[in-house]
C-alpha positions as CSV (number, residue, x, y, z in Angstrom):
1,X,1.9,-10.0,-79.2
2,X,4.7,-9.2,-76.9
3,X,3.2,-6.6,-75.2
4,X,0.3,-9.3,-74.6
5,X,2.8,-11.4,-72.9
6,X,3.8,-9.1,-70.6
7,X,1.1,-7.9,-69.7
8,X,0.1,-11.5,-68.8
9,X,3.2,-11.9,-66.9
10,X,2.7,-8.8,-65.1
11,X,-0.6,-10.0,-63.9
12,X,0.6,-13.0,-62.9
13,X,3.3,-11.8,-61.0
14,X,1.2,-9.3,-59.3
15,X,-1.5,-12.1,-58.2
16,X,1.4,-14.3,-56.9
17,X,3.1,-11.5,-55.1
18,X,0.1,-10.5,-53.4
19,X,-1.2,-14.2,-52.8
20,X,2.4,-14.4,-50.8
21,X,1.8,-11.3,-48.6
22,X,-1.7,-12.2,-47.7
23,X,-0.4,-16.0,-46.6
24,X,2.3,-14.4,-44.5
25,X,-0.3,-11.5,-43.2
26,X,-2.7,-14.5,-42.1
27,X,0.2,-16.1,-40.7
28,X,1.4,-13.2,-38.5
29,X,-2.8,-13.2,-37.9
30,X,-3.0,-16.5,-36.5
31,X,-0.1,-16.0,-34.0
32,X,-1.5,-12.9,-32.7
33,X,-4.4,-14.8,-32.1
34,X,-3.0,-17.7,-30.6
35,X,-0.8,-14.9,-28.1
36,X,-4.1,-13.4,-27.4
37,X,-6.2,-16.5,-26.7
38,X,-3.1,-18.0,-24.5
39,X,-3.1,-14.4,-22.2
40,X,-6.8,-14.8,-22.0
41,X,-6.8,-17.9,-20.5
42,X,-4.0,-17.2,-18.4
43,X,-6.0,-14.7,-16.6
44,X,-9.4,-16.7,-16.4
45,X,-7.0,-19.4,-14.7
46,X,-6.0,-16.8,-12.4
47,X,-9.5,-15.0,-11.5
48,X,-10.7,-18.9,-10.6
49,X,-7.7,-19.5,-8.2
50,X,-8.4,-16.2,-7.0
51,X,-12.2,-17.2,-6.4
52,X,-10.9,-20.8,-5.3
53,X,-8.9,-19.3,-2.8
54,X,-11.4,-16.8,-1.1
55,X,-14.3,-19.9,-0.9
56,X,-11.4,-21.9,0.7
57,X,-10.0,-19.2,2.9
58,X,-13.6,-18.3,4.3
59,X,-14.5,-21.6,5.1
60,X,-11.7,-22.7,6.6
61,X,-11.9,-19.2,9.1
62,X,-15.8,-20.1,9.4
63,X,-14.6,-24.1,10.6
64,X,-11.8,-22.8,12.7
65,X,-14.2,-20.3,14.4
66,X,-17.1,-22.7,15.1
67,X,-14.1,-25.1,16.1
68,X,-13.3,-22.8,19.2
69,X,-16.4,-21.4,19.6
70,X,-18.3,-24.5,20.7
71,X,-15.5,-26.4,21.4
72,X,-16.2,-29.6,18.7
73,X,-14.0,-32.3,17.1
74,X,-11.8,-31.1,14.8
75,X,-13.0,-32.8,11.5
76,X,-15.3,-30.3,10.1
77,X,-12.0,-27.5,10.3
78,X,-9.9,-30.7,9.1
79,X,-12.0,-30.5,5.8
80,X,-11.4,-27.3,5.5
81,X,-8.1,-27.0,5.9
82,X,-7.1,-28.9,3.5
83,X,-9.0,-26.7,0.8
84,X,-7.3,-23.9,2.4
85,X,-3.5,-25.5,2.0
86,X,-4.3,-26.1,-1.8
87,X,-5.0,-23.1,-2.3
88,X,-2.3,-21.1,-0.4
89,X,1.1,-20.0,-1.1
90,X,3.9,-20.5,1.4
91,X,3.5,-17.6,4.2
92,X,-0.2,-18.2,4.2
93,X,0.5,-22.2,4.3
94,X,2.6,-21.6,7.7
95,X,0.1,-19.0,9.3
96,X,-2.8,-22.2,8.4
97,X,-0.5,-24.3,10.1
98,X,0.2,-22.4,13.1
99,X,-3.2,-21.3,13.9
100,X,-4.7,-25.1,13.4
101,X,-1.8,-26.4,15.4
102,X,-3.2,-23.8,18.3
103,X,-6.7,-24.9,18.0
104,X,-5.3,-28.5,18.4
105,X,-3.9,-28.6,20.7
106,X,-6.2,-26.2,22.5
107,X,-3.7,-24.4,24.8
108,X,-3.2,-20.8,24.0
109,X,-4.8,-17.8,25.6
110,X,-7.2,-15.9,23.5
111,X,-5.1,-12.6,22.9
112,X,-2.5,-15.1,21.3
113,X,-5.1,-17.0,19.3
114,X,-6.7,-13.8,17.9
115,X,-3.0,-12.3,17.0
116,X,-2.7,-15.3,14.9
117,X,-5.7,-15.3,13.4
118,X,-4.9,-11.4,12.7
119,X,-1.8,-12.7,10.8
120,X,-3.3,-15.1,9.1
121,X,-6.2,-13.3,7.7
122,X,-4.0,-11.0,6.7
123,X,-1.4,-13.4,4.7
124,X,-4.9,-14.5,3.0
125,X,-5.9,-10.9,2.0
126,X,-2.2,-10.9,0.6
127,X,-3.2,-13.4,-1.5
128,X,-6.5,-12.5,-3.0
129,X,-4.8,-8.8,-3.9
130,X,-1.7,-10.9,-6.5
């Protein structure tokens, strides 16, 4: 009978040591998981800024450039621009702001106007690339 008894208790042992290694491999499991989900949506949050900011930076350009093409009020490019601000990071926020100040106030000469346009778009592209 002895050797009956342990070879029950080596069973038994063997069925609890590997019920505790498969709770700690599904533990480690889950966490993975949970690491990979987390990164996932990190970078779907950061493709839809990316795509929020190039709807906002486009039509905000397209407002501002009807705005001084035909010379009308300034709340359609207001609209705009404060998509454009949500959106943007601090040099792109102070190009917005300098080249909606110039339309405002609607004196600048047009070399001046489409350097700071240039700048701006470029601040944008900046961006979109992060």
């Amino acid at each position: 009978m002895e050797p009956a008894i342990y070879t029950l208790i080596g069973a038994l042992g063997g069925i609890l040591i590997t019920q505790v290694a498969n709770y700690f491999l599904e533990s480690k499991k889950a966490k993975n998981q949970q690491v990979l989900k987390s990164i996932e949506l990190d970078h779907q949050k950061h493709h839809d800024l990316l795509k929020e900011r190039r709807i906002a930076y486009s039509n905000y350009l397209a407002a501002i450039d009807k705005t001084v093409a035909t010379e009308i009020n300034l709340a359609e490019c207001v609209n705009h621009l404060y998509g454009a601000l949500i959106v943007s990071t601090g040099e792109t926020t102070k190009k917005i702001a300098e080249v909606f100040s110039m339309i405002k106030m609607k004196d600048y000469e047009t070399d001046e106007f489409l350097s700071a346009k240039t700048k701006l778009l470029k601040a944008m592209q900046a961006d979109l690339q992060n």
